[in-house]
N, C-alpha and C positions, 0 to 999 in steps of 0.2 A: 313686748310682752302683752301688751293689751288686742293684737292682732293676733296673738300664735305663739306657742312657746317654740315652735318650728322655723319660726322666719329667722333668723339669727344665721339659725344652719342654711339656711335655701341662699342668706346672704356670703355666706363665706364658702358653700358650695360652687355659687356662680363667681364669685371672685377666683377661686383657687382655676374654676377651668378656663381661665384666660392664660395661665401661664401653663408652658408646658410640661409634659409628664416627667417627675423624677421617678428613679428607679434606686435609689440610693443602698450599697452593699454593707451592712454593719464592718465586712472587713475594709471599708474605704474608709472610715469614721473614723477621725485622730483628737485626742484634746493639742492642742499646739505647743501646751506646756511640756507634753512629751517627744516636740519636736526638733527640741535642741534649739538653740539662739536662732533668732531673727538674723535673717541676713542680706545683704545687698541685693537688690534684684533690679535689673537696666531693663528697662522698657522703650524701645524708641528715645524720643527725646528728654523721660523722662526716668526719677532712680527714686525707688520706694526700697522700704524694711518687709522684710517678711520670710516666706517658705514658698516651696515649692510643692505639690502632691499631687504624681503625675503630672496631668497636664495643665493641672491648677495653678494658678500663682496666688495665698494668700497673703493680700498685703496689708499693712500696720495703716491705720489711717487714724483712729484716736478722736472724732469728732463727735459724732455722736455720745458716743463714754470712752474711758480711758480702754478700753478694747478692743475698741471695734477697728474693724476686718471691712476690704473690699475682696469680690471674689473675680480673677480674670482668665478668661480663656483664651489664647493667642490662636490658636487653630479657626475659632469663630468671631475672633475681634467682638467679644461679649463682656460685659461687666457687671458685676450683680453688687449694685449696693448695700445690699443690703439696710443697713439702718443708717448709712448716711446721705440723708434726705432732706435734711433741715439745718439751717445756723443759728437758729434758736434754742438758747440754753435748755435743755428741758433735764436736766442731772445735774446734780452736783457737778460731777467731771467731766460736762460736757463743753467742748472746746470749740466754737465756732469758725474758730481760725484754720482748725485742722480741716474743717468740713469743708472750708472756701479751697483752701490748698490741695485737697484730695478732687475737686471739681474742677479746678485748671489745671491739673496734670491730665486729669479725662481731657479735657480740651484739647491739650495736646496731641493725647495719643488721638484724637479722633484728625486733627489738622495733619498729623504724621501718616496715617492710613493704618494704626493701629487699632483702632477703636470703632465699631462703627453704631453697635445694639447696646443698649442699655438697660438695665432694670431693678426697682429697688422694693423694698418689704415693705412699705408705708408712700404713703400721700394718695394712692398705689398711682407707683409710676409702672406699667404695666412694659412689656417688652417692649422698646421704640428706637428709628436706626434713623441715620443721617438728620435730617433739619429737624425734626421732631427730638432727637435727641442733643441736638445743642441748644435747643429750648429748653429743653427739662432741664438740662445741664446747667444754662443759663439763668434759669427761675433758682435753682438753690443757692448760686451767688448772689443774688441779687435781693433775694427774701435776708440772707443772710447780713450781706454790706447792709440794707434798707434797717433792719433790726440794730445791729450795731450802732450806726447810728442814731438811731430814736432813741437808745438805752443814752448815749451821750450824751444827747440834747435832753431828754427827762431828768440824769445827773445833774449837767449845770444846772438846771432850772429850781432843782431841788435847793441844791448849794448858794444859789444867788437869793432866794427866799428865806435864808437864815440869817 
């Protein structure tokens, strides 16, 4: 603000044209609740909950908030994490475990040749394929296990000081 009440926009301008163009049809747009039960979906070697939409697979992943969604495309071995990016509590209902567990199944599929591009709504993990993306991939286990435990180690520390 003290530069520009412009700069904000110039920054989430240049961010957004790094990823590429959506064209999004209002008749593609579903709430999920109207999409009947979650359901079993096999992925390679690995088995998620969710739906299908076209060539979509939305699946259950619950880490970030009791919500959240991964988005995958099997035609381009693509995943859009959208908000599961971190294994730090930051909600109430956010579940660390899920977001570790939703990041070694990407593993997976990426060790299986299912998985190769990646990309998520925060940290901004910008599109990224092969070594670059089992570093991303790698960094949100690893921030995730790192934090868990420190929360551990902070508890006892607390608990032994009483």
């Amino acid at each position: 603000p003290a530069l520009s009440p412009f700069l904000p926009g110039i920054v989430v301008d240049i961010l957004m044209s790094t990823y590429p163009p959506v064209h999004a049809r209002p008749e593609s747009l579903h709430d999920y609740e109207e999409m009947g039960p979650a359901r079993e979906i096999v992925i390679g070697p690995t088995t998620w909950t969710g739906w299908t939409v076209g060539e979509v697979h939305v699946l259950q992943t619950e880490g970030h908030s009791a919500g959240g969604c991964v988005f995958y495309v099997p035609e381009h071995r693509f995943m859009m994490f959208a908000d599961e990016t971190t294994g730090i509590p930051i909600w109430a209902d956010t579940n660390p475990d899920n977001t570790v567990r939703t990041m070694e199944r990407a593993l997976k599929l990426m060790d299986s040749g299912h998985l190769e591009t990646v990309c998520a709504g925060h940290r901004p993990m910008l599109p990224l394929s092969g070594d670059e993306a089992r570093t991303a991939v790698d960094g949100v286990i690893t921030m995730a296990k790192d934090f868990t435990a420190s929360r551990a180690l902070m508890v006892s520390a607390l608990s032994s000081a009483r």
